[in-house]
Structures are given as C-alpha cells and as structure tokens.
C-alpha positions in Angstrom: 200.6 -105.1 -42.2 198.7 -102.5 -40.0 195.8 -103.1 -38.2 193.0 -99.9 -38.1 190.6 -100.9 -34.9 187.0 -99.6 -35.6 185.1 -98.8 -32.8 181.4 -97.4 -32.9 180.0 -96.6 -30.1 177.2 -94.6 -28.4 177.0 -93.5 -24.4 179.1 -96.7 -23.3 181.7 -94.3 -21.5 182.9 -97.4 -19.1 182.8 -100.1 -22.0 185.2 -97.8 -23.7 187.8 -97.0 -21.4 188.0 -101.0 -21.2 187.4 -101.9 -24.9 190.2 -99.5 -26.0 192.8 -100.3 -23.5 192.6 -103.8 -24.1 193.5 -103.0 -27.8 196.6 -100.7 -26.8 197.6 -104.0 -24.7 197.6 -105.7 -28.0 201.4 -106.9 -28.4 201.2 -106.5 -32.0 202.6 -102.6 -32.3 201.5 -101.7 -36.2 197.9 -101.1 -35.4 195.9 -97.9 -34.5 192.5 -97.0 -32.8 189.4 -95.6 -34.2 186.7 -94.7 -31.9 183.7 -92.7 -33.6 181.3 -91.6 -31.1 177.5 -91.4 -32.2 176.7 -88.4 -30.5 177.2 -89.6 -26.6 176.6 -87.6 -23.8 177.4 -89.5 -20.9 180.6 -88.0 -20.9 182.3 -90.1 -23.4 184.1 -87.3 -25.1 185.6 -86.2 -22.1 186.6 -89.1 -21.1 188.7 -90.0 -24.1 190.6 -86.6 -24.3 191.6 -86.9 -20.9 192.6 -90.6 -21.0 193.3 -91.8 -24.4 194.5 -88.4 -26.2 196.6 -90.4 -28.5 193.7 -92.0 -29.6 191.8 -90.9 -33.3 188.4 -90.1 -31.7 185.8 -88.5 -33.7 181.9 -87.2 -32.2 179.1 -87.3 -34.0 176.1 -84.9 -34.0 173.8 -87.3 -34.9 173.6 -91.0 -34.1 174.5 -92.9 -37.5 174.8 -96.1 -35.8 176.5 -99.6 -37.4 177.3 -97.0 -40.4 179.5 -95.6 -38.2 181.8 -98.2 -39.0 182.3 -97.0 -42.5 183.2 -93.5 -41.5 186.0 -95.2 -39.3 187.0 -97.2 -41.9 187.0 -94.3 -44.6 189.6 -92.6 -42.3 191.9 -95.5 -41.1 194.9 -96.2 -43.2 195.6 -100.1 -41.9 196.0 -103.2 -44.6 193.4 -104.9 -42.0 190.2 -103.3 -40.3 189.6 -104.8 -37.4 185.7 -105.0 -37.1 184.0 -105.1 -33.6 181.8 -103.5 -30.5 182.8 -100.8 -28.1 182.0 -103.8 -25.3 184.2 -106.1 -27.2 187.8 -107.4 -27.4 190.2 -110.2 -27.9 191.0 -112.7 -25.3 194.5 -112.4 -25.0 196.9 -110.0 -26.1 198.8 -111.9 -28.8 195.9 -111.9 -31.0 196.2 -109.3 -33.4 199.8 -110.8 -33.9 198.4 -114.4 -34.6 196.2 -112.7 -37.1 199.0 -111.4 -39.2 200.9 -114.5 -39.3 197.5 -116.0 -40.6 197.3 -113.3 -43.4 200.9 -113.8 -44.2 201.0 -117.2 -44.5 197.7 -117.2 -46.6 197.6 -114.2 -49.4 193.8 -116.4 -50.4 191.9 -115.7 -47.0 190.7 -112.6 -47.1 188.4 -112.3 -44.0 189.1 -114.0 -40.1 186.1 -114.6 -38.9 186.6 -115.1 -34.8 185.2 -117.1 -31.8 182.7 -115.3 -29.8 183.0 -115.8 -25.8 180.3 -114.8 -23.2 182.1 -113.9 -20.1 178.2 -112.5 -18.7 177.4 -116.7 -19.3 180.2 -118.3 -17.2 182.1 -117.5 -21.2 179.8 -120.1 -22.6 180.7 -120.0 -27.0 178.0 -118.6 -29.3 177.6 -121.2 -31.0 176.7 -120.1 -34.4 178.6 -122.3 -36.7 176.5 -124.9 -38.3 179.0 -127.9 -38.8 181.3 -129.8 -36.3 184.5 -128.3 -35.8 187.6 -129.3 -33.9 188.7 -126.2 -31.6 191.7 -128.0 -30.6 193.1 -128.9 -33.6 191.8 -126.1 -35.8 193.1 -126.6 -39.4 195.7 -124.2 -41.3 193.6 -122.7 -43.0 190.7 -122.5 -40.8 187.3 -123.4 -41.8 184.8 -122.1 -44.9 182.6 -119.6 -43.3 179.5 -117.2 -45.2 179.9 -114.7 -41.8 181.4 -113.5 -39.2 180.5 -112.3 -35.4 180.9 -108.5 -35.2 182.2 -108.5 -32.0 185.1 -109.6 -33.5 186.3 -110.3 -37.3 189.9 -109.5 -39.6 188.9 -107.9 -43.1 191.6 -107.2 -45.7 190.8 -103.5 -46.5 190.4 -105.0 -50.7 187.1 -106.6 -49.4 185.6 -103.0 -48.2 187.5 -101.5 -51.4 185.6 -103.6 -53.8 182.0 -104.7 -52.4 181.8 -101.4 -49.9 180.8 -101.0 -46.2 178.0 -102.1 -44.1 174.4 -101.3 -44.4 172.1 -100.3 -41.6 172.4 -102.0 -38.3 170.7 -105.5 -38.3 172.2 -108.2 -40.4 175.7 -106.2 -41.6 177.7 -109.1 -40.9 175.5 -111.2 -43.2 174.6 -108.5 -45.8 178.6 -107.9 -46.1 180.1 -111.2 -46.1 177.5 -112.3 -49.2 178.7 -109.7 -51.2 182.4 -110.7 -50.5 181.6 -114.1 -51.3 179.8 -113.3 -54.4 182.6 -110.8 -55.1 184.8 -113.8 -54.9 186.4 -113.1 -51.3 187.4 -116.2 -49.2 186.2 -116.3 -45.6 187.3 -118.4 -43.3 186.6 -119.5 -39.8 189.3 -119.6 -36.2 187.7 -120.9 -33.6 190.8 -120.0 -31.3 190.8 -116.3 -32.5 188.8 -115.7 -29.6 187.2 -112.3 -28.8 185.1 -111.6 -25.4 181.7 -110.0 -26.0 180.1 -108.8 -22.5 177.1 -107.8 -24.1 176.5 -104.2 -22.4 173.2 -103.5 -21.7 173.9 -99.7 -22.4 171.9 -98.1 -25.2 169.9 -101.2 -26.0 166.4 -100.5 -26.7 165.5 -104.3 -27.1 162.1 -103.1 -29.1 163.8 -101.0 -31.3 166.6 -103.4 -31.8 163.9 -106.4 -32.2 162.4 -104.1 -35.3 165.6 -103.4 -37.0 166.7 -106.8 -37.3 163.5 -108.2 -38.2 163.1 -105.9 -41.1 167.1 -106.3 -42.2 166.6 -110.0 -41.8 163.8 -110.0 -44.5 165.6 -107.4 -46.7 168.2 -109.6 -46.9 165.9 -112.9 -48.3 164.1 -110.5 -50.6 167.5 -109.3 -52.0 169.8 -112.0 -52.3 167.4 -115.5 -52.1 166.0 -117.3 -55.6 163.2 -118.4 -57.1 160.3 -119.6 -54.4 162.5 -119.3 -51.6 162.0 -116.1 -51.2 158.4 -116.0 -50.8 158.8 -119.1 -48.6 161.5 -117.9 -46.3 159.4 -114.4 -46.0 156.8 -116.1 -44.1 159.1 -118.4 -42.6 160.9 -115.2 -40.9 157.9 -112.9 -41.2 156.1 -115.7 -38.3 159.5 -116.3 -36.4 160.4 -112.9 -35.8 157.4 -112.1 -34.6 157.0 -115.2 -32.4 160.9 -113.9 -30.5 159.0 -111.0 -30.5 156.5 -112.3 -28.3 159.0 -113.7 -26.3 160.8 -110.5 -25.9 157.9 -108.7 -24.8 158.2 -106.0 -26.9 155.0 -104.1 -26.5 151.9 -103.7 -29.3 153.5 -100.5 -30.4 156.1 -102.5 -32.0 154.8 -105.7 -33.1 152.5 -102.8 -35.8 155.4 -100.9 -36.6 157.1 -104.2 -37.2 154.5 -106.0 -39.3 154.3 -102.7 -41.3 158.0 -102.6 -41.6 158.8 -105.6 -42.8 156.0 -105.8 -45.5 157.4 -102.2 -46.6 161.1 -103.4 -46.6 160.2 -106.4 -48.7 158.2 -104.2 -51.8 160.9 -101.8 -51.3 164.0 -104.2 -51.4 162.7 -106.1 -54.6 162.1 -103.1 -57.0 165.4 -101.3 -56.1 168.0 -103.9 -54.2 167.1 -107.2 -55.6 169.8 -109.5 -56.9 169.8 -112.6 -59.9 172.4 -115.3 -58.4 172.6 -118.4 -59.6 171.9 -121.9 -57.5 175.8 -122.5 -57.2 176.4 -119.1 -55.8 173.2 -119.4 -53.3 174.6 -122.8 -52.1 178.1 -120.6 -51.2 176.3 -118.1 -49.3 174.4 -120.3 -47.4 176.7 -123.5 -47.1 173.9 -125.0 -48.8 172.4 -125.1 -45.2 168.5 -124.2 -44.7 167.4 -120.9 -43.3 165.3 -123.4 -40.7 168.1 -125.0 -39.7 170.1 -121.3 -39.2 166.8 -120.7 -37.1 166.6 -123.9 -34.9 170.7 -123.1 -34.4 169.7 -119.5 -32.4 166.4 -121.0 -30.6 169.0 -123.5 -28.8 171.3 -120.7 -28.5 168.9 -118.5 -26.7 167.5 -121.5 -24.6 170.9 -122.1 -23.9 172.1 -118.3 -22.6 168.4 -118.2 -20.8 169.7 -121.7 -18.5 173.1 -120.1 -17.9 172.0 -116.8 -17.1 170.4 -118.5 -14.3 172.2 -120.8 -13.3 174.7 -117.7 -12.5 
C-alpha cells in the first residue's frame, strides 16, 4: 500500500520544514509528500525548492484553504491519503507502518481515525471521544468512531472515490466522515495512533476562524439532522457559538457578520444541501450521543487547555 501525505498550508515556512521532515523520517518507505501551498509569501516556496526538491510542491495564486486538500488528493497516486496540518505529525516514526498492518489485517476499516497530542499543553490528549476507552489495551479493531481529528487521520482513497472531498474549512472532518458512514464506510478509532498537533499560531485570524466554523457547524444540522432537531439544535448552536464568541473576544464586526451568516447558511443549506436520513442512520452518525453532550465535551476541553496553558 502507498501512503500520499497531504499537506495544506499557508505562510507557515518553519512549521513546514518540520512537518515534512518528520514525514520523510517515517520508516515506512512507500509513501510520498504533497505540500500545496495557498499562495504563501513568507518564503515558503523558496524554502521548499532549496530544501525539499524531491518533494511534490505545488503554489497557489489564490488562498483556497481546507480545499486545498482535495487538489493534493486529486494529484497523489497512494492506496491511503494521509489527512493532516502543516504543524502536524505522528509521534514516532513507525507510525505510517503500524497503519498498514492495521489496513492489511482489516480489508472492513476503511478510515484510522488518530490520537491527538498537545505538546504546547505539557502534550495533554484532546479529548474528544465521547465514551471510555482503554489506551493501553486498545482493541484489534479499534473503536466505532463518526470522525476523525485532522491533524491526523488514514483514509482508504475508495472513501474520497465514492462520497468526494472536503467542503469549506470548518467542520470537514465531520461533514466528510457522515457521508462515509452513510455511504457505508467503517471508521474506527486508535487511540495509540498518536499524532502531535502544536497548534501554530501562524495565519490564524481567530475572528475569521470563529465565523467559519460557526456557520459550517450550523450547515451541517440544517443538512444532515431530522425532524425537530434541527430547529432545536439551530438555536442550541446559534446561542453557543455566539456565547465562545464572547469568550474569544472577537469584536462587534464579527458577532453581525456571524449572526447574518449563519441565518443565511441555514435558508441556503435547506433548499439546496439538505438530506432525508432515516432515525437508524442519524443514531450512526452521531453514536446516538446528543449534540449537548458533544458541546459540554469541548467546554471542559477548553477549560481544561485554558488551566494548562497556565500552569506552563
């Protein structure tokens, strides 16, 4: 099997020249490296002709963002595409080989999803996964998942081949992995595939990102959700993004472009995006697990990365 790495990544010139040599230091030789650059000019392209020149490297003119990944993937040729960040990585070198053997062993599992390690928190876990798990003992087959972290996840190129590529930036991982499941797709979760996420602080716009993901996160109820829940969920989200909003500080500006947003994304999503599913099939995209419960699972996430941060 051949692994195609697909990096996007935009004016993180130092996370790069880290991110990709950790992959070449993968031990597993059948892989290759995608970067695609959206339209850097911190030097970036420089830097990877004079450092990595064996290294498929492609600069945009204009910043596409998270779609980014799909023009990588369009031009890899690997059996797996490796999905994750330019300031991401595995943990150890052996990973991308203890991947294969996963693969191999299992022809069902169709998607790895990985553990996600701060090493900016003292490399405290995200912990995103909503049940108990054993990280120790993890089982043969892993664990039934409905996502995956990008920073780090294993995708049998079929998935992308059949239910297509990632939307806009803001809830991919989620918009993806429901239509996998719903396409029939088994994802499964390895807590000891673990990647390292440092979380660069490069080309974040924190208000811009707040929007985005607040108006993905209520396309996504409006176009996958049945029955009442969707109306319920909307204000459910529609009052907690705007309450991290608040705590993020992001300015009047963007809490009326967000409140606009969202309303718009919502009318827009259910005349031209929105999908019938049955009650069976919304219990497997959700683990029959409640969107409030998802919620209270990244408030004690974030209070929990607020204490270490500084405690450091």
């Amino acid at each position: 099997m051949k692994i195609s790495v697909i990096i996007a990544t935009k004016n993180r010139k130092e996370d790069i020249i880290e991110t990709v040599s950790a992959f070449k230091n993968q031990s597993y030789q059948n892989k290759e490296i995608i970067v695609i650059d959206n339209a850097s000019d911190d030097g970036t392209k420089e830097m990877m002709a004079e450092l990595f020149p064996d290294i498929e490297y492609r600069w945009l003119p204009d910043n596409i963002d998270i779609l980014a990944q799909n023009y990588g993937r369009v031009i890899s040729t690997g059996d797996i595409i490796w999905r994750t960040d330019s300031d991401s990585y595995p943990e150890t070198n052996d990973v991308f080989e203890r991947v294969v053997e996963i693969f191999t062993r299992n022809p069902d599992i169709d998607l790895i999803a990985c553990e996600e390690v701060l090493p900016k928190l003292n490399n405290a876990v995200w912990e995103w996964y909503p049940f108990p798990i054993d990280r120790i003992n993890v089982p043969e087959k892993g664990y039934a998942v409905n996502t995956f972290a990008g920073p780090g996840a294993a995708i049998r190129r079929k998935v992308f081949d059949k239910v297509g590529g990632f939307w806009e930036f803001g809830m991919e991982e989620i918009d993806f992995s429901t239509k996998a499941i719903l396409a029939g797709f088994n994802l499964r979760y390895f807590p000891n595939i673990r990647v390292l996420h440092f979380a660069s602080k490069n080309d974040r716009v924190v208000p811009d990102r707040w929007v985005k993901i607040s108006t993905q996160y209520i396309r996504y109820i409006v176009k996958y959700f049945p029955g009442w829940r969707v109306f319920f969920y909307f204000v459910v989200i529609y009052k907690f993004q705007l309450i991290h909003g608040l705590a993020l500080r992001v300015g009047i500006s963007a809490f009326v472009e967000c409140m606009g947003k969202m309303l718009g994304v919502a009318l827009a999503t259910k005349r031209n995006e929105r999908i019938k599913i049955t009650m069976e099939e919304y219990k497997k995209i959700t683990m029959d697990i409640s969107l409030i419960k998802n919620i209270w699972i990244f408030v004690k996430d974030k209070i929990k990365g607020k204490f270490l941060s500084k405690r450091k």
